[in-house]
C-alpha positions as a LaTeX table, in Angstrom:
\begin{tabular}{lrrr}
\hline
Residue & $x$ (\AA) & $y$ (\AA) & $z$ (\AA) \\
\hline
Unk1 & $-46.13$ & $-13.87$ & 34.36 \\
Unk2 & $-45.82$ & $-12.75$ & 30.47 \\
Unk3 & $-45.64$ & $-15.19$ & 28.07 \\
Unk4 & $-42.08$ & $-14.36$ & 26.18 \\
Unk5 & $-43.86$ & $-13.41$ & 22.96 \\
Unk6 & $-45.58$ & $-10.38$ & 25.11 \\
Unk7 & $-42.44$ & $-8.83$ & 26.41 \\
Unk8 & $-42.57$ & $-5.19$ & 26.18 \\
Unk9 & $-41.15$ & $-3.70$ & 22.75 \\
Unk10 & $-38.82$ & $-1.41$ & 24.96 \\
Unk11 & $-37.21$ & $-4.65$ & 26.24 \\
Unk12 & $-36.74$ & $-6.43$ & 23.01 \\
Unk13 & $-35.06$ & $-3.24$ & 21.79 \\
Unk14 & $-32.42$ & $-3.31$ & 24.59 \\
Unk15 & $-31.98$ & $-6.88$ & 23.95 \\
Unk16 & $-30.99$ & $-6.11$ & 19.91 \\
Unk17 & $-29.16$ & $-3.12$ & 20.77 \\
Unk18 & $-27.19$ & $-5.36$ & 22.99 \\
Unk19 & $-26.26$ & $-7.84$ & 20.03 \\
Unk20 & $-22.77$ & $-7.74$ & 17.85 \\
Unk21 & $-23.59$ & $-9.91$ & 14.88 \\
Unk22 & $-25.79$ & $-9.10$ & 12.53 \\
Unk23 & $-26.66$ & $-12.95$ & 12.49 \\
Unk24 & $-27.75$ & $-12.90$ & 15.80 \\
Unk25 & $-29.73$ & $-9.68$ & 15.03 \\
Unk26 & $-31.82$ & $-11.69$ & 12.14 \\
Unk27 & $-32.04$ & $-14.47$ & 14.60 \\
Unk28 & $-33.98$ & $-12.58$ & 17.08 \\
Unk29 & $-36.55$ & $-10.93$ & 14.61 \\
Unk30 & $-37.05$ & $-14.49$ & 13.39 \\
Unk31 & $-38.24$ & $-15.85$ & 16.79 \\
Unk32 & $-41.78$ & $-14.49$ & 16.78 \\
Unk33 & $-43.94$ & $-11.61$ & 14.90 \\
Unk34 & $-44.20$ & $-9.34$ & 17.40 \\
Unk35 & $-40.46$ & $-9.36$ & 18.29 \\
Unk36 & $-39.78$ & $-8.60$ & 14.46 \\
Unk37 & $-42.13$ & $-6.03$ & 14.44 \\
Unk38 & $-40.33$ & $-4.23$ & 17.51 \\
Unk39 & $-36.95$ & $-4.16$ & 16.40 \\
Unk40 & $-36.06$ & $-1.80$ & 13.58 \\
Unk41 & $-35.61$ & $-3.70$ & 10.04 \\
Unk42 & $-32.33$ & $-1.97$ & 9.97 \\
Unk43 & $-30.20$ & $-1.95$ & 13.14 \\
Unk44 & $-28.78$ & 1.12 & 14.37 \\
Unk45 & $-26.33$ & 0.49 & 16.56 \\
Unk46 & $-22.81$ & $-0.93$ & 15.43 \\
Unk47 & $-22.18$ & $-3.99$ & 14.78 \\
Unk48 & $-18.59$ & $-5.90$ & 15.57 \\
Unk49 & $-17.43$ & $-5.35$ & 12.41 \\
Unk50 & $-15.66$ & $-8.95$ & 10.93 \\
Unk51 & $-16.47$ & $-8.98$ & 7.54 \\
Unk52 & $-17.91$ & $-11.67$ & 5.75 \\
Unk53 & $-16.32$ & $-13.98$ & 2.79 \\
Unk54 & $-19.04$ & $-13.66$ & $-0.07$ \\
Unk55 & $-18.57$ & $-16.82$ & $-2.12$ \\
Unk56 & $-19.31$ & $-17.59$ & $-5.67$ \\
Unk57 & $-22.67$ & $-19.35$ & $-7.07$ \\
Unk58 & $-21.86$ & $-22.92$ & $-7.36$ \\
Unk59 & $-23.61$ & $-23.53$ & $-10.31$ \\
Unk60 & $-25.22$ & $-21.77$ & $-13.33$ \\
Unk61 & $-29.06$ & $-21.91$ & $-11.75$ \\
Unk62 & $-27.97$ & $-21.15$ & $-8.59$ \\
Unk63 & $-29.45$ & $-17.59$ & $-7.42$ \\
Unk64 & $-28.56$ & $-17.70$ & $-3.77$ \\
Unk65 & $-25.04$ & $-16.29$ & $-2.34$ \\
Unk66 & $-23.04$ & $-17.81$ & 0.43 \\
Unk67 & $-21.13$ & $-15.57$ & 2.91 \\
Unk68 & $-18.76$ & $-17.40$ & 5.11 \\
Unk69 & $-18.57$ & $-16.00$ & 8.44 \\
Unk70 & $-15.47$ & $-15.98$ & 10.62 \\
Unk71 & $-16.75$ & $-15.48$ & 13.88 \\
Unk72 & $-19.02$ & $-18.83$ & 13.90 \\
Unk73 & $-17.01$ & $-21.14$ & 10.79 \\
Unk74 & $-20.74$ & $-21.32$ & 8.72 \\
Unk75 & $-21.93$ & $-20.19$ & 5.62 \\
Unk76 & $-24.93$ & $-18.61$ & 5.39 \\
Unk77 & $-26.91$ & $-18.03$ & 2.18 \\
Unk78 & $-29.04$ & $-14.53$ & 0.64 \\
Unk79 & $-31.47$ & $-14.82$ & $-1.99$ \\
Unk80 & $-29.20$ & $-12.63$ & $-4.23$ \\
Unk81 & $-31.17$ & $-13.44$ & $-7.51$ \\
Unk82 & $-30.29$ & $-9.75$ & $-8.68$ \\
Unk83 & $-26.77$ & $-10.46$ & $-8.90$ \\
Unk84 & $-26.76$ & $-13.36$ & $-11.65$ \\
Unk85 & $-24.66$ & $-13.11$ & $-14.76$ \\
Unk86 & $-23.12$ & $-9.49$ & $-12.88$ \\
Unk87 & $-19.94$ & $-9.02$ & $-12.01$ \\
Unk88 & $-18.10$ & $-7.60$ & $-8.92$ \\
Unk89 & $-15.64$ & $-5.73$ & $-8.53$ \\
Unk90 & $-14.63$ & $-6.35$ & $-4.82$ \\
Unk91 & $-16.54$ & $-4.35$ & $-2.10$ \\
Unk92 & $-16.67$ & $-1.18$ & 0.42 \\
Unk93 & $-18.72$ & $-0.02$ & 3.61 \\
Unk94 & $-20.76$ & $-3.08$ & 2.92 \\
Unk95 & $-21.78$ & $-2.38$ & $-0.68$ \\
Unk96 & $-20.64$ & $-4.33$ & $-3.64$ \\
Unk97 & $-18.97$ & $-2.69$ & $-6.80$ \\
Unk98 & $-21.29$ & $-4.05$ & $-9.93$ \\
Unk99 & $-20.95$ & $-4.08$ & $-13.45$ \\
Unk100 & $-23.47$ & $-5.10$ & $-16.08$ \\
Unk101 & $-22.43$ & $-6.26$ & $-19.74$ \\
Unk102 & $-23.73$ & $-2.62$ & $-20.53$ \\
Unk103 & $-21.63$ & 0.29 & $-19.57$ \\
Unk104 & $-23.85$ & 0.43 & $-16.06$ \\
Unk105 & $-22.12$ & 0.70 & $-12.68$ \\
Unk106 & $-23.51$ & 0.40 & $-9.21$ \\
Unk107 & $-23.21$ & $-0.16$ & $-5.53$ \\
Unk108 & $-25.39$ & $-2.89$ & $-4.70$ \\
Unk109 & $-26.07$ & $-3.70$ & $-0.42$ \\
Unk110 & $-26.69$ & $-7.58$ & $-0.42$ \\
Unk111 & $-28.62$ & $-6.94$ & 2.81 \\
Unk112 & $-31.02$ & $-4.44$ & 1.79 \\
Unk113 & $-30.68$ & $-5.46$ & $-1.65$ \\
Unk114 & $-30.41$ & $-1.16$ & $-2.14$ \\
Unk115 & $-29.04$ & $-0.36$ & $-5.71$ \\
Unk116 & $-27.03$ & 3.16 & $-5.93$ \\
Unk117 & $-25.95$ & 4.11 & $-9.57$ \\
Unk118 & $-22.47$ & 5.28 & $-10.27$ \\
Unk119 & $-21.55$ & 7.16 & $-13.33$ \\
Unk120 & $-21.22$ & 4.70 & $-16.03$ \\
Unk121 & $-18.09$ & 3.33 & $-17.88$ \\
Unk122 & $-18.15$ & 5.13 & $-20.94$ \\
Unk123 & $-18.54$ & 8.57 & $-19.12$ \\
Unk124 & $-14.57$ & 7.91 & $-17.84$ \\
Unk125 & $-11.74$ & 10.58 & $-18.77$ \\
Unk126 & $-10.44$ & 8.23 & $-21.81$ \\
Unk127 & $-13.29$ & 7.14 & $-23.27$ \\
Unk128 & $-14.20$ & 8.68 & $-26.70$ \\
Unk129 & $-17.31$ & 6.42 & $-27.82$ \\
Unk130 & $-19.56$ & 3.36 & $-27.23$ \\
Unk131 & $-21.37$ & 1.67 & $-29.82$ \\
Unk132 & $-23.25$ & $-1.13$ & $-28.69$ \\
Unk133 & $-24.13$ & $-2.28$ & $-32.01$ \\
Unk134 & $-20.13$ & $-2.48$ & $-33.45$ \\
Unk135 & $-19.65$ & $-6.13$ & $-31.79$ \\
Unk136 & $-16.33$ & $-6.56$ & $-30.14$ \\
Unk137 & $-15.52$ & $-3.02$ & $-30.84$ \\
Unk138 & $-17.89$ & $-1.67$ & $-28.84$ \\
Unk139 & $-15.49$ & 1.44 & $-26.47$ \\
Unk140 & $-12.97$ & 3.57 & $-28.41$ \\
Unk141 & $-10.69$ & 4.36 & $-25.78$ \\
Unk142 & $-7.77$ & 6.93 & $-26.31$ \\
Unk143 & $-5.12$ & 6.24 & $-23.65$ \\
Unk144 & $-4.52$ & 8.67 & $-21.06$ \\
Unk145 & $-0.82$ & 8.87 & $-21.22$ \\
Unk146 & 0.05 & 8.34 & $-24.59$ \\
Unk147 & $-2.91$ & 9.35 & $-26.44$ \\
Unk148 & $-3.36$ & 6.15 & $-28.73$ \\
Unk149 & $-6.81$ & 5.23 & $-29.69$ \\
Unk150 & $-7.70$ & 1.68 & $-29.09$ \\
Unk151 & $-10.92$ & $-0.90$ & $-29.54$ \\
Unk152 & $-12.26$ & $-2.82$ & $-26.75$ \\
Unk153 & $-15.23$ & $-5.35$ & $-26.48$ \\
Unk154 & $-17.33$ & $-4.58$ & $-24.02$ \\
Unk155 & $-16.46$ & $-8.52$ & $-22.44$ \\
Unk156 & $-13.10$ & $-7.58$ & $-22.10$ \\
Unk157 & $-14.25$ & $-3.95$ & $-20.99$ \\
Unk158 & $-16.31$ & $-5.21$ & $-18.06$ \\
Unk159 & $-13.31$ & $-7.58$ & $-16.95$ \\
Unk160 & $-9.95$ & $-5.33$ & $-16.70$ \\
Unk161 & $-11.24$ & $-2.01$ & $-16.98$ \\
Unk162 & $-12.34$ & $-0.89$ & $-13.39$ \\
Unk163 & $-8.92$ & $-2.43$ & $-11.55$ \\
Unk164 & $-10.14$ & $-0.30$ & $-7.67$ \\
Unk165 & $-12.92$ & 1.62 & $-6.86$ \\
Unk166 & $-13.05$ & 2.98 & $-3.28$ \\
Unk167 & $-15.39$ & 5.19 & $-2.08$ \\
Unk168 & $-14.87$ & 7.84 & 1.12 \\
Unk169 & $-18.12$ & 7.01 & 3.21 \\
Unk170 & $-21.36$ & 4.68 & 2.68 \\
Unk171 & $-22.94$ & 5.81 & 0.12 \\
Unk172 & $-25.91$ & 7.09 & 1.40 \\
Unk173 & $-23.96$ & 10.07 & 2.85 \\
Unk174 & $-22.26$ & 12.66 & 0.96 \\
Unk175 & $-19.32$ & 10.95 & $-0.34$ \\
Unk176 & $-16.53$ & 10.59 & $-3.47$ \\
Unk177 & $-15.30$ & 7.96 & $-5.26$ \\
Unk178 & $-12.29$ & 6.90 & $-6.75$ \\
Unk179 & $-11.14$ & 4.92 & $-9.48$ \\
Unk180 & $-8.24$ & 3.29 & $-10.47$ \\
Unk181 & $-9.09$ & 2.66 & $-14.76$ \\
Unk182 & $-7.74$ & 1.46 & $-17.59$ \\
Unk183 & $-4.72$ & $-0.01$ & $-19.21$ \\
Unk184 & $-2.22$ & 2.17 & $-18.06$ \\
Unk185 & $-4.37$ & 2.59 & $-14.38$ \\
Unk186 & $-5.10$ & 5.71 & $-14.10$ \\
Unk187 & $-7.04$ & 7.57 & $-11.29$ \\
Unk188 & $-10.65$ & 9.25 & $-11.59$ \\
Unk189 & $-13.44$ & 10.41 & $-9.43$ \\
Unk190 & $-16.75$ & 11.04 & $-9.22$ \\
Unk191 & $-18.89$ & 12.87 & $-6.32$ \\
Unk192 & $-22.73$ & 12.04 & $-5.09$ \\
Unk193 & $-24.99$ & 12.70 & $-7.89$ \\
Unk194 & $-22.22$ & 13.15 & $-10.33$ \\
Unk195 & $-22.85$ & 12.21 & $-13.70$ \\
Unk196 & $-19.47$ & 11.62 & $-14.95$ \\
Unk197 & $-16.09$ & 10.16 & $-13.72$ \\
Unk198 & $-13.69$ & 13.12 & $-14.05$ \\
Unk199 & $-8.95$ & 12.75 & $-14.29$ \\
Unk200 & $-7.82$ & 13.25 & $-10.84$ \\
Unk201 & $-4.67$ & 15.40 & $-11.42$ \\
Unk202 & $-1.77$ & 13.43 & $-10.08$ \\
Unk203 & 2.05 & 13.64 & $-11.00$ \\
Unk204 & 2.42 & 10.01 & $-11.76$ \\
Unk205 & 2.60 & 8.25 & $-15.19$ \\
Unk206 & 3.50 & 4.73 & $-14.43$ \\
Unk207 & 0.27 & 3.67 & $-13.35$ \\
Unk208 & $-1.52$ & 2.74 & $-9.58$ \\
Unk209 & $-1.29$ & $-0.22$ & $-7.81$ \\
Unk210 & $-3.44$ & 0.98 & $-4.84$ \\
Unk211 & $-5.51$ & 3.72 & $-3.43$ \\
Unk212 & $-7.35$ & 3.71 & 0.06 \\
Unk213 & $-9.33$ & 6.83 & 1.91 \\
Unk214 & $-7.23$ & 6.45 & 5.84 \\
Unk215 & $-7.68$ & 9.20 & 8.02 \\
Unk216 & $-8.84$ & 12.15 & 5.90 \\
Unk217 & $-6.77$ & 11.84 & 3.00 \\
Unk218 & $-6.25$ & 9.53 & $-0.17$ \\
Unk219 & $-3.14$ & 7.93 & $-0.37$ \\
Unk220 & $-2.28$ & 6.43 & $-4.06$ \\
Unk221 & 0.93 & 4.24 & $-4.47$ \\
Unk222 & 2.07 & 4.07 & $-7.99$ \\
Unk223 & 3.72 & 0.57 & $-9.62$ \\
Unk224 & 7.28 & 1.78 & $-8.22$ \\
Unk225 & 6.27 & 2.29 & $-4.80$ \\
Unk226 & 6.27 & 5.98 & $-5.05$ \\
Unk227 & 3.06 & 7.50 & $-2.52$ \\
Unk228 & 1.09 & 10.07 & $-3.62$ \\
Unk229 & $-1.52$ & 11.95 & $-1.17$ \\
Unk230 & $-4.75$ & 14.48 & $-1.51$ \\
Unk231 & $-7.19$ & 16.02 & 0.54 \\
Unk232 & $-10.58$ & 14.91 & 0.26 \\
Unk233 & $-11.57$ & 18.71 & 1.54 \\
Unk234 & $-11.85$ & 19.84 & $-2.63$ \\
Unk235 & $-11.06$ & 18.03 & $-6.00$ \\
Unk236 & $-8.56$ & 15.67 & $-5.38$ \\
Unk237 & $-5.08$ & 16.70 & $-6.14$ \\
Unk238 & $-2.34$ & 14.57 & $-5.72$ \\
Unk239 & 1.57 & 15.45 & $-4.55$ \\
Unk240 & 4.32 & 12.94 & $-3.85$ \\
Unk241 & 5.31 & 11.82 & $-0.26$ \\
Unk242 & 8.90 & 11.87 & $-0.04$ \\
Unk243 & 9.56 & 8.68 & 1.44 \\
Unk244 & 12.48 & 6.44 & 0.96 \\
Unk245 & 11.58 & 3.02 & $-0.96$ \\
Unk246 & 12.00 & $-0.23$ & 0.05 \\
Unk247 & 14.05 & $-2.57$ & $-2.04$ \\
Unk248 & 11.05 & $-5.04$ & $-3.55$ \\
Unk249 & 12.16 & $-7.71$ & $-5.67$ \\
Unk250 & 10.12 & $-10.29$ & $-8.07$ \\
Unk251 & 6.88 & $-9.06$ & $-5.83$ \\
Unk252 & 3.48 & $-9.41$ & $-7.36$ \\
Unk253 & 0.83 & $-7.47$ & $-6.23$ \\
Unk254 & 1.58 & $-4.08$ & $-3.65$ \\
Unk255 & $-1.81$ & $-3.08$ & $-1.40$ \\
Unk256 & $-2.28$ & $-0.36$ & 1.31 \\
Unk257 & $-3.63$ & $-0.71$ & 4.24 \\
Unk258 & $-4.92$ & 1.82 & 7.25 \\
Unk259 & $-3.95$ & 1.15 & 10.70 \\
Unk260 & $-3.90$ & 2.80 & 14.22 \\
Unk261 & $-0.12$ & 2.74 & 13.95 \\
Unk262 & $-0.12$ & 4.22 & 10.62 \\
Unk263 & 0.06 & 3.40 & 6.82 \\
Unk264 & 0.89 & $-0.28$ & 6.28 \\
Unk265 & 2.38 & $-1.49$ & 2.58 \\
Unk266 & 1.92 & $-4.94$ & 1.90 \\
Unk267 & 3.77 & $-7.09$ & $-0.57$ \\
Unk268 & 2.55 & $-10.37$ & $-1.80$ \\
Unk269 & 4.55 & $-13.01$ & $-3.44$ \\
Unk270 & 3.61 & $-15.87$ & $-6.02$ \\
Unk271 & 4.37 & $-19.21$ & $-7.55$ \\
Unk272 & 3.92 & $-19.86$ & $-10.38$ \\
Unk273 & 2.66 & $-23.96$ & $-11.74$ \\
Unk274 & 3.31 & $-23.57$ & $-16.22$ \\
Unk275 & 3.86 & $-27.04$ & $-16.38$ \\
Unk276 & 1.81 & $-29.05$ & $-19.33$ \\
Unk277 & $-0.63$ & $-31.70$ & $-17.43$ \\
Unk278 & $-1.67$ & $-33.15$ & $-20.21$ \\
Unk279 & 0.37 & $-36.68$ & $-22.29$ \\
Unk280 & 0.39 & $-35.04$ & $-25.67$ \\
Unk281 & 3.20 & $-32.99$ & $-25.94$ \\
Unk282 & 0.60 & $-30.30$ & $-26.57$ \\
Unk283 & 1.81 & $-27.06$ & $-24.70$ \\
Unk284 & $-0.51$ & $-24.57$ & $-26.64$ \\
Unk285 & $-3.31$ & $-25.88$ & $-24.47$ \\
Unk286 & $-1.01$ & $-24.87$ & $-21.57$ \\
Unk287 & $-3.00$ & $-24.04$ & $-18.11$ \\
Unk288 & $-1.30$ & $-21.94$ & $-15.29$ \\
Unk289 & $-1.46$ & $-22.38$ & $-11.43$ \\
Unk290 & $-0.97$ & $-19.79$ & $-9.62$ \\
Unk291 & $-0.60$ & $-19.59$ & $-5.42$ \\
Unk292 & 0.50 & $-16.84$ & $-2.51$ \\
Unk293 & 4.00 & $-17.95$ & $-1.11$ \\
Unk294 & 4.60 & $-15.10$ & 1.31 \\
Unk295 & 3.98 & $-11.87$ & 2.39 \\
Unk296 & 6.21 & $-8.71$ & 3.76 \\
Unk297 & 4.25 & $-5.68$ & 5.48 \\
Unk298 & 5.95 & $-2.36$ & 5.84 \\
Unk299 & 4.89 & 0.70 & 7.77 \\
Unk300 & 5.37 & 4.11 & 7.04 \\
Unk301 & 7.16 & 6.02 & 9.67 \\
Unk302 & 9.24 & 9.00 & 10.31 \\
Unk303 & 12.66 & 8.43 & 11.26 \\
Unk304 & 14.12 & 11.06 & 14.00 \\
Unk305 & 16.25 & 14.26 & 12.54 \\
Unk306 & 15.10 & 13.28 & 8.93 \\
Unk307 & 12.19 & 14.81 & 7.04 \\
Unk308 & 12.38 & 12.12 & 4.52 \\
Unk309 & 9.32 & 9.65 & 5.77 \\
Unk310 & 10.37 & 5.58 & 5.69 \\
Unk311 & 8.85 & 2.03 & 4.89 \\
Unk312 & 10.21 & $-0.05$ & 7.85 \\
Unk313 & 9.90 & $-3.76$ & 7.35 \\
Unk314 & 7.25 & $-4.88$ & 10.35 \\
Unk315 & 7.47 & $-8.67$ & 11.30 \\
Unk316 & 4.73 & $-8.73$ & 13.41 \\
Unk317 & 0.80 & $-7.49$ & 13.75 \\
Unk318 & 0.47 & $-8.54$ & 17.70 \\
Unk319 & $-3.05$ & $-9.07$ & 18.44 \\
Unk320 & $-4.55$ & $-7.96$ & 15.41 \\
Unk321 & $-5.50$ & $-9.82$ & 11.95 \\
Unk322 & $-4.99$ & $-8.48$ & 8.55 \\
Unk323 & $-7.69$ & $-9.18$ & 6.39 \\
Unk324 & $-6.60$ & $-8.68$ & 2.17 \\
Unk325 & $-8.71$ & $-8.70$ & $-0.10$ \\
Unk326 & $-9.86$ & $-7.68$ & $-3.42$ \\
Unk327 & $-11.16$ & $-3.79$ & $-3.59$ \\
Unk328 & $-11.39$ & $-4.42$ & 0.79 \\
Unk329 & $-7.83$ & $-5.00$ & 2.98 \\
Unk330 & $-8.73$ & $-3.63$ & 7.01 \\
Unk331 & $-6.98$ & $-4.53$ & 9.82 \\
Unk332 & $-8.87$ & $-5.81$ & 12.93 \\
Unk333 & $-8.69$ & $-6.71$ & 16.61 \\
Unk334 & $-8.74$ & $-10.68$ & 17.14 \\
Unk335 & $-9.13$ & $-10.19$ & 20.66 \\
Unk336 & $-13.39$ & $-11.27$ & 22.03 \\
Unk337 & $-13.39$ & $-13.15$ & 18.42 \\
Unk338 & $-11.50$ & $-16.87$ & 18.76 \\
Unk339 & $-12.22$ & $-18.00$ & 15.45 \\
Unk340 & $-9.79$ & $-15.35$ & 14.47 \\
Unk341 & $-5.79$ & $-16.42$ & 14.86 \\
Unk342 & $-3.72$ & $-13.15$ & 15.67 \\
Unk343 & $-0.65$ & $-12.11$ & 13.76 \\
Unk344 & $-2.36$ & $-13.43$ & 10.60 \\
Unk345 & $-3.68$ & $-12.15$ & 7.18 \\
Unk346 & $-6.57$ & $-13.72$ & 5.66 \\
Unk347 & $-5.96$ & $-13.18$ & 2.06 \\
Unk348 & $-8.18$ & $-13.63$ & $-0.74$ \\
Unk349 & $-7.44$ & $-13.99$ & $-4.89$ \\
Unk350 & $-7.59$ & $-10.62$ & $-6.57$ \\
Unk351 & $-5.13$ & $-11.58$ & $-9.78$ \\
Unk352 & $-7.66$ & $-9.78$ & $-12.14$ \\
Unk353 & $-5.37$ & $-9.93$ & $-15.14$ \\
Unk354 & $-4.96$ & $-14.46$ & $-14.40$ \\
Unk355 & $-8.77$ & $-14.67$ & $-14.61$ \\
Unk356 & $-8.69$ & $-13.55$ & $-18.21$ \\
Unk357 & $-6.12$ & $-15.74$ & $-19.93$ \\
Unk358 & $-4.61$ & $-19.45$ & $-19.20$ \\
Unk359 & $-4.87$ & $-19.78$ & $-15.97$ \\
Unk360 & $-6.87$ & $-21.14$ & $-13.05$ \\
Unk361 & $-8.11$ & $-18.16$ & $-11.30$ \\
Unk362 & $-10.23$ & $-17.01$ & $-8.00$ \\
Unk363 & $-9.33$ & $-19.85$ & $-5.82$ \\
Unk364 & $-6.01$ & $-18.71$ & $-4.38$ \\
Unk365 & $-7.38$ & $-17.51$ & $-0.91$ \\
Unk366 & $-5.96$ & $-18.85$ & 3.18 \\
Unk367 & $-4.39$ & $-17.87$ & 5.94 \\
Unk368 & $-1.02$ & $-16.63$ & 6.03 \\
Unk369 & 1.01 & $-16.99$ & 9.72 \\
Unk370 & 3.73 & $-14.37$ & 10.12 \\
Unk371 & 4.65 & $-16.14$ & 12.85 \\
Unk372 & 5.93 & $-19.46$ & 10.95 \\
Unk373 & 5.57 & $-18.27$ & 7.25 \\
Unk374 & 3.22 & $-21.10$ & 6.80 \\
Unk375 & $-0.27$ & $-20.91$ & 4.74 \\
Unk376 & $-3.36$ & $-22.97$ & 5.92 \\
Unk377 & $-7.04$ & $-23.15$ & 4.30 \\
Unk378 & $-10.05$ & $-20.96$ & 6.25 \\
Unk379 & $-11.94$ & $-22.97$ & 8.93 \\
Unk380 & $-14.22$ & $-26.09$ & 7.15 \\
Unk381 & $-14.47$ & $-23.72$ & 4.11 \\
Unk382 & $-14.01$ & $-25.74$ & 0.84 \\
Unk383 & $-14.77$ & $-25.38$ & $-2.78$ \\
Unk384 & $-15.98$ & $-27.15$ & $-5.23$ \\
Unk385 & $-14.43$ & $-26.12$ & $-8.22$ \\
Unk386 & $-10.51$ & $-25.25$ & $-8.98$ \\
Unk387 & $-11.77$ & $-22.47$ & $-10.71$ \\
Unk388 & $-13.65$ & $-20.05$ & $-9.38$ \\
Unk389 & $-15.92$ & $-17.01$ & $-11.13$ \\
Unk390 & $-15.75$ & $-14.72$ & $-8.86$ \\
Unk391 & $-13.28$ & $-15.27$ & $-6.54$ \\
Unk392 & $-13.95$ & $-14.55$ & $-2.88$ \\
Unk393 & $-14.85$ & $-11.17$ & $-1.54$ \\
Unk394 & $-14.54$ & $-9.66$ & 1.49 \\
Unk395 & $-17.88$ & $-7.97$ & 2.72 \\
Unk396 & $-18.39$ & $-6.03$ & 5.69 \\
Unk397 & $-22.13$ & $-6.44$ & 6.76 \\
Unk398 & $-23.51$ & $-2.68$ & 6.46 \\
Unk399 & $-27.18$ & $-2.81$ & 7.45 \\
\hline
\end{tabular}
């Protein structure tokens, strides 16, 4: 009989291409040599996709990454050394959005540790000049609606600018990117190999809240709910969906998300903690709490005899878990995965503006139960700090 280590390489192949986590994928190259060495470094098969909860560093020497999984409650850590002192701006396919303290922007796989380079900031549709040497003045941006020229540091740059950036396919295919920049949120793209981000023409001036590639097109909804759509067949070019708007009130933060039933809207509610912690009397040193209270999903339908499309209030997901998250929302299956609850969203922080100013930021993350409108905390995952730089990310593993 064959000892386990000679099995033929045809077999062990079978075996991985068998496997649904990329965990256990690792786990069998790491068993002997000659197993590793049959197996492709990269899988290619699919993988179940449940996407992983990158966590911050947990100190300033640390240079290793922790990614919570869902599907066995552990964190496991990546030598992410690379990724120090940079900051992200959520994820897609797998990559991470990056920005340096320069005007540099990349997609960054924490797997492969592959770097792709996106146009950089200062090559955006407002932006008239960078001057690296005129400290805190560093981007003269003139404002793409009302044409006022403004100074920006390049700290404050790196941390409001870039509010979305979604891209169409992996990035090592063919694909385009797009943007949602600036102060007044604006929409931009760029294409592979692009060397510039270029005004994607749209009929809004009130600024985006969301945009998402689902099912061929781009959908864009705008800070009053209005939806916008584009091909992604040419240059984008957006048109309004006529669509009868829901009536939001005091809501937060609005995010879109695909689904096999259709276009989902989802509206997230907060509270708000301004009182003064400290005995002095002192309320100029004033530090804000901030939590998710609730949540209300919508879907977009048509309603029979009417052109006019609809949001419809949905109450329920029924087996499937809605996963929210900063620059990454996706709906999933929970059934074959029973760390996953059904008929729950899985939210993450992604207050971008709270991070910047008086408040205690990144931690506001859980599990929200449509079923009982109650909120509970992810599995045995706690952190150390109340505030957190940066928050949670959602990252599917991409291989």
């Amino acid at each position: 009989m064959a000892r386990w280590e000679e099995l033929p390489c045809d077999l062990i192949i079978a075996i991985s291409q068998r496997l649904e986590s990329y965990v256990d994928y690792v786990r069998l190259g790491a068993i002997c040599s000659s197993w590793n060495s049959a197996i492709p470094k990269s899988p290619t098969h699919l993988f179940k996709q449940i996407p992983w909860l990158m966590l911050p560093f947990d100190d300033e020497t640390q240079t290793s990454r922790g990614f919570y999984s869902i599907l066995d409650d552990k964190v496991y850590h990546l030598e992410l050394s690379e990724t120090r002192g940079k900051l992200f701006r959520g994820s897609c396919y797998g990559w991470l959005v990056i920005l340096e303290m320069s005007p540099a922007l990349c997609l960054f796989n924490p797997l492969t540790k592959f770097k792709i380079t996106l146009p950089p900031l200062d090559t955006f549709p407002d932006m008239k000049s960078y001057c690296p040497d005129d400290k805190d003045k560093e981007y003269t941006i003139i404002n793409c609606l009302h044409g006022v020229t403004r100074q920006w540091s390049q700290a404050y740059m790196r941390e409001v600018y870039i509010k979305k950036l979604v891209l169409s396919s992996p990035p090592h295919d063919d694909y385009l990117a797009i943007a949602i920049f600036g102060e007044h949120r604006c929409l931009a793209f760029c294409k592979r190999n692009d060397n510039k981000w270029t005004a994607a023409e749209t009929c809004n001036r009130h600024g985006f809240e969301d945009v998402i590639f689902y099912k061929d097109k781009i959908y864009a909804l705008e800070s009053y709910c209005e939806l916008l759509i584009s091909d992604t067949t040419s240059l984008p070019k957006f048109s309004l969906i006529e669509a009868k708007i829901p009536r939001l009130r005091n809501y937060t933060e609005l995010n879109l998300v695909g689904s096999n039933n259709g276009l989902m809207m989802v509206e997230r509610y907060y509270i708000y903690d301004d009182e003064d912690d400290e005995p002095d009397g002192d309320e100029s040193d004033e530090v804000v709490h901030y939590k998710t209270s609730r949540f209300k999903i919508y879907l977009l339908k048509s309603k029979s005899g009417e052109e006019m499309l609809k949001w419809s209030k949905i109450t329920h997901l029924g087996d499937n878990v809605m996963l929210l998250g900063y620059n990454a929302s996706v709906l999933i299956p929970s059934v074959g995965v029973p760390k996953l609850k059904r008929n729950c969203i899985y939210y993450t922080d992604f207050q971008m503006e709270c991070w910047e100013e008086d408040y205690f930021g990144g931690f506001d993350f859980g599990i929200f139960d449509l079923c009982d409108g109650r909120i509970k905390e992810f599995g045995e995952l706690n952190l150390s700090s109340e505030y957190v730089w940066t928050p949670p990310l959602w990252v599917v593993p991409n291989p």
